[in-house]
ZAMARGU-4260 file (C-alpha; in steps of 0.2 Angstrom, whole numbers, plus 5000, padded with zeros to 4 digits):
<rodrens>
0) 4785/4894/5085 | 4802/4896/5094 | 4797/4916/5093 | 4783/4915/5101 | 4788/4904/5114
5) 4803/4917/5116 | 4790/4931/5118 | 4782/4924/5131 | 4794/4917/5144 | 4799/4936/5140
10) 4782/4946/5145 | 4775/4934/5157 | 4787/4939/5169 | 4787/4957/5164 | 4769/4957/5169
15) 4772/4954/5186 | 4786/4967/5189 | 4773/4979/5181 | 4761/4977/5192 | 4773/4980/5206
20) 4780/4998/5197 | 4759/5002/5192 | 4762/5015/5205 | 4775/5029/5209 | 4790/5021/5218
25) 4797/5029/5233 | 4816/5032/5229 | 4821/5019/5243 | 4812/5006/5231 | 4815/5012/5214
30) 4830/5001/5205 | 4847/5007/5202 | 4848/5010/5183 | 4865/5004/5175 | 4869/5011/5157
35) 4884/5005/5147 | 4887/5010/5128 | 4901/5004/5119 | 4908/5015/5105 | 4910/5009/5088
40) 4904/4991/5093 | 4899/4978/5079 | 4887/4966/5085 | 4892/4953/5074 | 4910/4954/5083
45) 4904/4948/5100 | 4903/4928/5103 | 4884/4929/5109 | 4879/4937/5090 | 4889/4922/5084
50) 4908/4929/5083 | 4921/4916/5085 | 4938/4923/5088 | 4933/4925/5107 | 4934/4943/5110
55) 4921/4944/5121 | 4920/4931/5135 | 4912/4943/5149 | 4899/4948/5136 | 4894/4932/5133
60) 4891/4925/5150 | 4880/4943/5154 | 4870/4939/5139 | 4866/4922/5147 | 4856/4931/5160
65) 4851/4945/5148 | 4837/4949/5136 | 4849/4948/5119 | 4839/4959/5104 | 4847/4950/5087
70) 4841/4967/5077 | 4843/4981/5085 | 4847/4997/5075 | 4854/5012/5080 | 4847/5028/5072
75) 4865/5037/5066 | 4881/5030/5065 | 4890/5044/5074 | 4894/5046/5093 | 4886/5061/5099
80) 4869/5060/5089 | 4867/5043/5094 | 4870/5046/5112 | 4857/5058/5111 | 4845/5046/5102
85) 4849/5036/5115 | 4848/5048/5132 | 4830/5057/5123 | 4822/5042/5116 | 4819/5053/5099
90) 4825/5052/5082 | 4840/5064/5075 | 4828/5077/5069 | 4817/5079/5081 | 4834/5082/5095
95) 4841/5092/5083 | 4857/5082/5083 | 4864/5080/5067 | 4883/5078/5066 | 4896/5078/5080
100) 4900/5097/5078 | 4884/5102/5067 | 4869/5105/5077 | 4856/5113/5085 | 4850/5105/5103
105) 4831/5105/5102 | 4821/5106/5119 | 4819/5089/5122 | 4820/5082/5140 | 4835/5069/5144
110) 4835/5053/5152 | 4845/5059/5166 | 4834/5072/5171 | 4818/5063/5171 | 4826/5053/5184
115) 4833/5064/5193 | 4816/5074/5196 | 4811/5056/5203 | 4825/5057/5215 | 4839/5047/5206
120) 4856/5051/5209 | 4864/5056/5191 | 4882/5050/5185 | 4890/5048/5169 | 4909/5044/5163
125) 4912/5046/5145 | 4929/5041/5136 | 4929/5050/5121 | 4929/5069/5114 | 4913/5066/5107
130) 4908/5066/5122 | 4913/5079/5132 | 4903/5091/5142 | 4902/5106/5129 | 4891/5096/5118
135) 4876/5097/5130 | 4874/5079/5136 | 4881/5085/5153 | 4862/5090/5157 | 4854/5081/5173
140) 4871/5074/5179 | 4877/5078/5195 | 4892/5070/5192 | 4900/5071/5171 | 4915/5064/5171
145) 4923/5070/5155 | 4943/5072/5160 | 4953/5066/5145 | 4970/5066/5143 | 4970/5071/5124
150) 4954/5063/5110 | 4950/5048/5122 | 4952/5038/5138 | 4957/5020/5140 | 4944/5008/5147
155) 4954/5004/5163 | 4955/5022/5167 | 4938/5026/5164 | 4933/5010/5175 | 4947/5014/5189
160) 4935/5031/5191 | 4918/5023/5190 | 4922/5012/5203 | 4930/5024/5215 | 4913/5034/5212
165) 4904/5019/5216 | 4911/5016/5235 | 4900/5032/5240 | 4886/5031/5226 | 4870/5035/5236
170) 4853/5024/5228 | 4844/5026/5218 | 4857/5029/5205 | 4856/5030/5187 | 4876/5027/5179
175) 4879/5030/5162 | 4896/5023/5158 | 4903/5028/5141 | 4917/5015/5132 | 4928/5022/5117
180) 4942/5008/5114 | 4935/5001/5097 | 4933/5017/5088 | 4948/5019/5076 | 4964/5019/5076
185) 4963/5004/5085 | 4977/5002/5096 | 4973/4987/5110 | 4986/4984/5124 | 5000/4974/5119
190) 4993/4959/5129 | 4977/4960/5116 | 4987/4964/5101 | 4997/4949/5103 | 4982/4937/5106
195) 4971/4946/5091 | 4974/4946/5073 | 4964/4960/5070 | 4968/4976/5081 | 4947/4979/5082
200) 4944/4963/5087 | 4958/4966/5102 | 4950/4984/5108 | 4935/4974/5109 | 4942/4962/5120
205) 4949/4973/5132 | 4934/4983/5134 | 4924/4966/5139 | 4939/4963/5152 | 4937/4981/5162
210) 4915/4979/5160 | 4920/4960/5169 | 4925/4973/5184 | 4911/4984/5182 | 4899/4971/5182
215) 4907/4965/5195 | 4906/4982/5206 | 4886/4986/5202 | 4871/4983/5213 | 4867/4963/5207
220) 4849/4967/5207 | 4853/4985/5198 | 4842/4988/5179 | 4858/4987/5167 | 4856/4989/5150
225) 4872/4988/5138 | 4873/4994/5118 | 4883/5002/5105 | 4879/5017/5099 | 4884/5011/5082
230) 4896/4996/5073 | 4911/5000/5062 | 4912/4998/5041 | 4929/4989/5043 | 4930/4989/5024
235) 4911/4986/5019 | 4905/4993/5002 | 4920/5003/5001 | 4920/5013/5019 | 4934/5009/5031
240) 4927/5016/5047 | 4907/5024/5051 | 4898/5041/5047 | 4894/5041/5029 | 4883/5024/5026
245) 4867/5018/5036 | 4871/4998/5029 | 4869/4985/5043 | 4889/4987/5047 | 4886/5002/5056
250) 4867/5004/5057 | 4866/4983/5068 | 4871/4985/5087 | 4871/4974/5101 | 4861/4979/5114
255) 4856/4968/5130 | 4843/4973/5146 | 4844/4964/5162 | 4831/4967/5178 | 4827/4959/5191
260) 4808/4949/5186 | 4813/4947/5166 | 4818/4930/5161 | 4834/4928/5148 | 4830/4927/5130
265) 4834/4932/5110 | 4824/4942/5103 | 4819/4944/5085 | 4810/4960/5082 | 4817/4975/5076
270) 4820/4985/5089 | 4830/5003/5090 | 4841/5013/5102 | 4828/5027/5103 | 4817/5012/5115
275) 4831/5011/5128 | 4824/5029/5140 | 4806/5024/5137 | 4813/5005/5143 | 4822/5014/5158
280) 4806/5025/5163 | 4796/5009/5164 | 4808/4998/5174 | 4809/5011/5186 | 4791/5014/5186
285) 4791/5032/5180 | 4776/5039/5175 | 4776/5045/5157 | 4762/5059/5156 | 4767/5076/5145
290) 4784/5063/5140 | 4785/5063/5119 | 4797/5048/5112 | 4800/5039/5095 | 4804/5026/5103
295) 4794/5014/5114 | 4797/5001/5129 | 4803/4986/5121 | 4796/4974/5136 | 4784/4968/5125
300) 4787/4962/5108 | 4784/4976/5094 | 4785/4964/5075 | 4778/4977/5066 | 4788/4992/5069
305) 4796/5004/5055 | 4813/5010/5061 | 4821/5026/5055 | 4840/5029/5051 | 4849/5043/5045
310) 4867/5049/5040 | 4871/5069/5037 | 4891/5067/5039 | 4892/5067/5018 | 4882/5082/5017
315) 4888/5095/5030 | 4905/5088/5027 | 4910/5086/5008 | 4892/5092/5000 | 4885/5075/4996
320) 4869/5069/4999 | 4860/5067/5015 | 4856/5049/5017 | 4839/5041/5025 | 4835/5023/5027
325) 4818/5015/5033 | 4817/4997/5042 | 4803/4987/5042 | 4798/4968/5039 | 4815/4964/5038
330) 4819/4975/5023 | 4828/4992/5022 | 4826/5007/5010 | 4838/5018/5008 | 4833/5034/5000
335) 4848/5043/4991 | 4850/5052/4970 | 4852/5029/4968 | 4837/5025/4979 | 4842/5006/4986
340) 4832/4992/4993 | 4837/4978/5001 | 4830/4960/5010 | 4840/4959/5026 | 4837/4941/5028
345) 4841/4936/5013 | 4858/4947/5009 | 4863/4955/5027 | 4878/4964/5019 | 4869/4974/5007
350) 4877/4967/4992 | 4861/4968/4980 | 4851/4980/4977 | 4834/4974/4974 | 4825/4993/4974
355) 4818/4987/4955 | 4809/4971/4958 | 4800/4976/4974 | 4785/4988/4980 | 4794/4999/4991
360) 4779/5014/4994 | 4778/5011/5014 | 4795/5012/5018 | 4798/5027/5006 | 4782/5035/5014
365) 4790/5033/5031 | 4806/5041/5027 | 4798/5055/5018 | 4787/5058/5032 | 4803/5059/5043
370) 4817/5065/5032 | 4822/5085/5035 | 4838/5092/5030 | 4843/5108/5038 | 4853/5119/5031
375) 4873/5113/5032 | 4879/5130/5040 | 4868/5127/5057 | 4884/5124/5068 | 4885/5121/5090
380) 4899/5131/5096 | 4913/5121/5096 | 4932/5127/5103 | 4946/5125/5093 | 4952/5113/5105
385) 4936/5103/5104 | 4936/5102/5083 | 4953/5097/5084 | 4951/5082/5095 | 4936/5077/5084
390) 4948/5078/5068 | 4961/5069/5078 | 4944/5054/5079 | 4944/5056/5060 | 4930/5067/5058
395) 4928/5081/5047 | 4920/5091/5056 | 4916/5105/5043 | 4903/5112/5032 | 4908/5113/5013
400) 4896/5121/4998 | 4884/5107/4994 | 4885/5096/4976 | 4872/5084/4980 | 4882/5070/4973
405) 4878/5052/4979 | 4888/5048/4994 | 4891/5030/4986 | 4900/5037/4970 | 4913/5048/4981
410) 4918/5036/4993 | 4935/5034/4988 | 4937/5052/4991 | 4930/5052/5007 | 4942/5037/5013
415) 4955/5048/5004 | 4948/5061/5014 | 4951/5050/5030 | 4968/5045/5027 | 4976/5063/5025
420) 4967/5066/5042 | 4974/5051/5050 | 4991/5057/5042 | 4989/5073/5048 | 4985/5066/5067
425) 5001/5057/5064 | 5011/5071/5059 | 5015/5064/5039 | 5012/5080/5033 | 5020/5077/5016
430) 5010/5063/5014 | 4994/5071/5021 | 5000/5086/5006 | 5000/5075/4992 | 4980/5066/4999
435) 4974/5083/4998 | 4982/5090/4983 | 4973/5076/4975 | 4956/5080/4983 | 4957/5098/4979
440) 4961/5094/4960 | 4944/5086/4959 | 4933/5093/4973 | 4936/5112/4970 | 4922/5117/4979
445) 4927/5109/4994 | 4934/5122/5006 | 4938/5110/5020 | 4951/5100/5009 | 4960/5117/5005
450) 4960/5121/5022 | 4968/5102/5028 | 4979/5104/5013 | 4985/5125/5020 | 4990/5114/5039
455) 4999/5101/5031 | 5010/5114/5022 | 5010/5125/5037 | 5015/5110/5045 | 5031/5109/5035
460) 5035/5128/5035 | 5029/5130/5017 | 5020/5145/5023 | 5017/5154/5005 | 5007/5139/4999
465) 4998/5138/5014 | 4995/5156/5013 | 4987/5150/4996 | 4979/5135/5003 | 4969/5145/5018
470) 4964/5159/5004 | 4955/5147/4995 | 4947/5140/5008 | 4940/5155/5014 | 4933/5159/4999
475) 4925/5143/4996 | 4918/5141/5013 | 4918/5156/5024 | 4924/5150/5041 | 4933/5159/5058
480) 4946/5144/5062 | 4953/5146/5044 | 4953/5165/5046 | 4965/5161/5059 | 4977/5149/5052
485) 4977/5164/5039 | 4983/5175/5050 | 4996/5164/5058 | 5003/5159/5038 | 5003/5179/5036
490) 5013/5183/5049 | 5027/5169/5046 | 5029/5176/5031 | 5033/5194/5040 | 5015/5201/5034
495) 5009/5208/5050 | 4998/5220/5039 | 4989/5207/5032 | 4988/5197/5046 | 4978/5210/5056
500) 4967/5216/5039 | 4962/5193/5040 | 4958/5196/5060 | 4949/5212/5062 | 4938/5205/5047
505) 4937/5188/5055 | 4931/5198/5073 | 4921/5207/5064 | 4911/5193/5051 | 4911/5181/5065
510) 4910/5191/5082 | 4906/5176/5094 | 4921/5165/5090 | 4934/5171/5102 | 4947/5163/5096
515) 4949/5178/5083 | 4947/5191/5095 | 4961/5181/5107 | 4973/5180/5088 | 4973/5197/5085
520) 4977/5203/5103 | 4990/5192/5104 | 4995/5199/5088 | 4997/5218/5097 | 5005/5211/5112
525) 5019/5206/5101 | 5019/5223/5094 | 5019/5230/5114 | 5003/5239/5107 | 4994/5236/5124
530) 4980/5246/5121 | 4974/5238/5106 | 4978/5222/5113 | 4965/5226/5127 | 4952/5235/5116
535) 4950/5218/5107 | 4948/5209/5124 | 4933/5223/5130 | 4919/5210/5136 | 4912/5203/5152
540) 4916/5186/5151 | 4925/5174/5159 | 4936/5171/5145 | 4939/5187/5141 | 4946/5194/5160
545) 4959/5178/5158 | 4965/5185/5141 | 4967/5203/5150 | 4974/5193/5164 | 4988/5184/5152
550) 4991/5203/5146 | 4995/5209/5161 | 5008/5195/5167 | 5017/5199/5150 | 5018/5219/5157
555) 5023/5212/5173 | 5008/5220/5181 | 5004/5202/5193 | 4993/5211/5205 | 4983/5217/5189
560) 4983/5200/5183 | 4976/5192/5200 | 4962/5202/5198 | 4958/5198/5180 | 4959/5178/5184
565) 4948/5180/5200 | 4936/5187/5189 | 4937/5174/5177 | 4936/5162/5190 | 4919/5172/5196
570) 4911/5169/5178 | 4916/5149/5177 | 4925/5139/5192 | 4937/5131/5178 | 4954/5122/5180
575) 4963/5131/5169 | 4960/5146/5176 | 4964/5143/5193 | 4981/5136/5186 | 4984/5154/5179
580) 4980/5162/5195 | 4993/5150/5203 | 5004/5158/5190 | 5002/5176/5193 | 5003/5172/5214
585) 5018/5164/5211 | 5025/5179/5201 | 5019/5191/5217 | 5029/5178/5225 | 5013/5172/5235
590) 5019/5155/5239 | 5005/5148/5250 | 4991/5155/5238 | 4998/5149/5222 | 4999/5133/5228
595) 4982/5133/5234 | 4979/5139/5216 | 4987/5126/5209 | 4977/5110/5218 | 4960/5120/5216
600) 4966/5115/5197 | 4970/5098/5199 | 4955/5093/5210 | 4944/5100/5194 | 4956/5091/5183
605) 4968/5078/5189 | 4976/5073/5172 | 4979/5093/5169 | 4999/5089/5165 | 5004/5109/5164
610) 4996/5116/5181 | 5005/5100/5189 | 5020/5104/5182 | 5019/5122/5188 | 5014/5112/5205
615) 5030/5104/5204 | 5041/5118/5200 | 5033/5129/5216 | 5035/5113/5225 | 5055/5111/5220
620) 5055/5131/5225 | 5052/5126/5243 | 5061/5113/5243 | 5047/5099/5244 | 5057/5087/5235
625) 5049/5070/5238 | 5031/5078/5232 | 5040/5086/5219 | 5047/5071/5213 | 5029/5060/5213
630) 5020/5074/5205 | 5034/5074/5192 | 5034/5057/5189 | 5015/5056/5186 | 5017/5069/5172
635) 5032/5060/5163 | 5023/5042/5164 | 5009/5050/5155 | 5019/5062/5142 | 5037/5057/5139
640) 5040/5071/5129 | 5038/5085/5143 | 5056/5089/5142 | 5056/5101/5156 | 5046/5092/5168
645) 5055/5075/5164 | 5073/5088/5167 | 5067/5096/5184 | 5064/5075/5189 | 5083/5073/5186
650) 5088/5089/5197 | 5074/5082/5210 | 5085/5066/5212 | 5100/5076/5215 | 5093/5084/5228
655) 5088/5068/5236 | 5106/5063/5235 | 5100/5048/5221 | 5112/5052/5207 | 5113/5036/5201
660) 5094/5037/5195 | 5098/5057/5193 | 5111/5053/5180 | 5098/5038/5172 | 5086/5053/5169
665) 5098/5061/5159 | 5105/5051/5151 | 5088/5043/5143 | 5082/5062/5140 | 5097/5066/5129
670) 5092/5051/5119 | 5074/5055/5118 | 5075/5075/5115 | 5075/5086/5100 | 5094/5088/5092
675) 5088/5105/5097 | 5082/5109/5112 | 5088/5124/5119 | 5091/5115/5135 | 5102/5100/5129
680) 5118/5108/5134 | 5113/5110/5150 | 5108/5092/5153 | 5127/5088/5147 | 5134/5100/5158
685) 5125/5092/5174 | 5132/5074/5167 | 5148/5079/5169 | 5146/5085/5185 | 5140/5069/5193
690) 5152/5061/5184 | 5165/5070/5192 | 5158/5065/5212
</rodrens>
């Protein structure tokens, strides 16, 4: 009775406002649309799903005004393929996003450019590499705000952005805002450590502060609809983290619609992140005609629905089992080599498996009519850079030769697995050695873990065994990044002939992955062998000419090298090309250009710490020392460890006759330097200088 009643002060209302959006809205009328998702996000840690430990005080006074869905179900417990569940309204297979690095976009329109045909203005502000705009979900935005300073961004920062954006945002809009802060390794502001036992729970918490401000910032009247693209394992059945299991852990999210015309309330049917763009389109009274989506408008109660789920991460990444799972009457069916079953009601953490005692043909037939496994070599074009901030996440990120094993029998290696990469991220390579030795004795066929274990002995100058290591690999699993860090073992090990032989057959096996192409020619310019070096580097492409640009500057040849970054800069209007540019005008001794460069680069990316050091060196050159010194102490806050930038500070201060602080600077860089850096005795010598005034 209490449902029912629930569904109706829901739809009653709804039925008016639909009436009011039965017709196509001028843009002056149509709503401005609010998105937030919250990465890694259990529902069962927030206060309004019943959480005690009060991390989420914010949340829970939104949910108030809020229509709060109790089971809500996202279709893959990964970041990007979620997301895209989420911005299509279409399952996993029929996006064709499978895996954060693994994919193939299908032709499916976005949520963002449906409404931006209807005249919305389009932002979004993601916080995690997952996220970034490479992967494709940059499409229909006008404004994809993607600039992190390493894997992530902070939920303040992220915020402090949104809400500069939001001073001049034009309605209609339609913001996405994208929060990362719970996703592992949790590491909370102090303020939230100290007041939470678990780190988790103290990520969550600060994320519901900064979402207080950007409640606080938005339209009152806008649509705002908040999820989490999935939840987090935190230990369940054997998992520490998301991305192998679809159990309620990280399959059961919290998600929450408010608008203008619906009435607060809990719902209780199963609902799925696929229905949140077919729920947009209808509050803003888009029309869906040619429109395809798995998912529906969840303004009206759906009981009876059979929800979908998938996981591919064990497959693609350590040969397991893909993984399938069917929702439906409050049971789930999980189709795997040990099928499972179990009644959600009665047993919400999955503990028994009751896939003998129950008729489980519906669900089954559902999963079967969905369930397609492409092959595990489909692959998106992902940078190096790109993969490794997803390995820094603690995703694999790889494909290995498949065994078909049940993904519940090798979790231990796969949290095994995890651990080596977390100690690899924090640079315990012995200890990330000895994880994947132990892999590698078991999982022979697995190409990645040779590869992990050939960087964690690169990592320690143990460049034979890595040698060794990458061999393996590559002939377990042929792949272009491991070709490389071939290469670069080869040639620490003063084989230069082998180390060209592993390039030129990594160019040629693999001819769209530059990063080879960009080895080997760096590899002739340390031989002075030019002409190779620029042979290798023959293509039309923005990339290429700011290789060839790099070239030149190592011959000396600026003027050359100025006209290699232009045409780069021709091809893609990128920061880091400008910041070379910068370089070359300053080595032509162009002053006013470079530094022209220089800002072009920092307006595309103001957290680019490099091109605002060279900023700060040209500025120092002219003497602009109070710039200088703010530019330089901008860098330094975020990176203590940019020894030189943190060394041109000190001589800044000098300059500014402030050798009190000068002599501070250096003294606390001494401390914090390498025993060798080549510039310590230097930094001594100035010491003794001031101390001589």
């Amino acid at each position: 009775m209490r449902q029912n009643s629930v569904g109706a002060r829901f739809i009653a209302p709804f039925m008016i406002l639909a009436c009011s959006l039965a017709v196509s809205l001028e843009p002056a009328n149509k709503p401005n649309i609010l998105l937030v998702t919250i990465d890694t996000l259990r529902a069962d840690h927030l206060g309004c799903y019943g959480y005690k430990a009060g991390t989420s005080p914010n949340l829970d006074r939104f949910s108030k005004t809020a229509v709060v869905f109790e089971n809500a179900y996202s279709a893959v417990p990964l970041t990007l393929p979620s997301h895209a569940t989420i911005l299509s309204g279409v399952y996993p297979e029929h996006h064709g996003i499978r895996d954060n690095a693994h994919f193939a976009w299908k032709k499916v329109p976005l949520l963002q450019e449906i409404l931006k045909k209807e005249g919305y203005n389009t932002a979004a502000f993601v916080s995690g590499a997952p996220l970034v705009s490479s992967f494709g979900l940059n499409r229909g935005f006008d404004v994809y705000d993607d600039h992190l300073e390493g894997a992530e961004r902070t939920a303040d920062q992220t915020t402090g952005r949104v809400l500069q954006w939001l001073k001049n945002a034009k309605a209609p809009y339609f913001l996405w805002v994208h929060y990362y802060d719970p996703h592992a390794e949790y590491e909370p502001p102090q303020e939230y450590r100290k007041k939470f036992s678990a780190p988790y729970d103290g990520e969550i918490a600060f994320v519901d502060a900064q979402i207080s401000k950007l409640f606080g910032s938005v339209d009152r009247n806008a649509v705002t609809i908040l999820a989490a693209d999935h939840g987090e394992s935190l230990g369940e059945h054997g998992e520490t983290t998301h991305a192998v299991f679809i159990y309620n852990a990280t399959l059961h999210v919290p998600l929450f619609i408010r608008a203008p015309g619906i009435a607060s309330a809990r719902r209780t049917d199963p609902v799925s992140l696929a229905d949140i763009t077919p729920t947009i389109l209808e509050l803003a009274g888009v029309k869906r005609s040619g429109l395809s989506f798995d998912g529906v408008s969840i303004l009206k109660e759906s009981p009876n629905r059979t929800l979908l789920a998938e996981s591919l991460y064990a497959q693609r990444n350590y040969g397991y089992a893909p993984l399938f799972g069917s929702i439906r009457q409050g049971k789930k069916f999980i189709e795997a080599p040990q099928e499972e079953f179990y009644d959600l009601g009665a047993d919400p953490k999955e503990l028994s498996n009751v896939i003998g005692k129950n008729k489980v043909d519906e669900w089954k037939r559902a999963v079967q009519l969905y369930a397609k496994t492409p092959e595990a070599s489909q692959k998106a074009s992902v940078s190096p850079e790109e993969q490794e901030k997803l390995r820094s996440l603690g995703y694999v990120s790889g494909s290995v030769a498949q065994t078909g094993a049940d993904p519940k029998t090798k979790i231990r290696i796969m949290e095994r697995f995890r651990l080596g990469m977390v100690m690899l991220k924090k640079q315990q390579y012995d200890q990330a050695e000895t994880r994947f030795r132990e892999i590698t004795a078991t999982e022979q066929h697995n190409g990645l873990a040779f590869r992990f274990l050939g960087d964690s002995l690169s990592a320690q100058h143990k460049y034979e065994e890595s040698v060794k290591a990458y061999s393996t690999s590559l002939n377990r699993l042929p792949d272009p990044e491991v070709g490389v860090q071939l290469a670069k073992a080869y040639n620490k090990i003063q084989q230069p002939a082998n180390a060209e032989k592993t390039l030129q057959d990594t160019v040629k096996r693999f001819p769209e992955y530059q990063e080879a192409s960009f080895e080997l020619a760096s590899l002739y310019v340390g031989q002075k062998n030019w002409n190779k070096a620029m042979s290798v580097l023959n293509r039309d492409l923005p990339e290429y000419h700011n290789q060839r640009g790099f070239i030149y500057l190592n011959q000396g040849n600026a003027a050359s090298a100025i006209d290699e970054f232009r045409a780069a800069l021709r091809g893609q209007d990128k920061a880091t090309y400008w910041n070379n540019l910068g370089i070359a005008y300053q080595q032509s001794k162009r002053v006013v250009e470079s530094e022209s460069a220089y800002r072009r680069a920092l307006d595309l990316d103001p957290q680019y710490a490099e091109c605002e050091a060279n900023l700060s060196f040209l500025l120092i050159a002219m003497q602009k020392w109070d710039e200088a010194g703010r530019h330089l102490e901008n860098i330094t806050t975020r990176n203590s460890q940019l020894w030189r930038a943190r060394m041109a500070l000190g001589f800044v201060r000098e300059s500014q006759g402030r050798m009190q602080e000068s002599a501070q600077i250096y003294r606390k860089l001494l401390a914090d330097a390498p025993s060798d850096w080549a510039e310590r005795r230097q930094i001594e010598l100035r010491l003794q200088q001031l101390g001589k005034r």
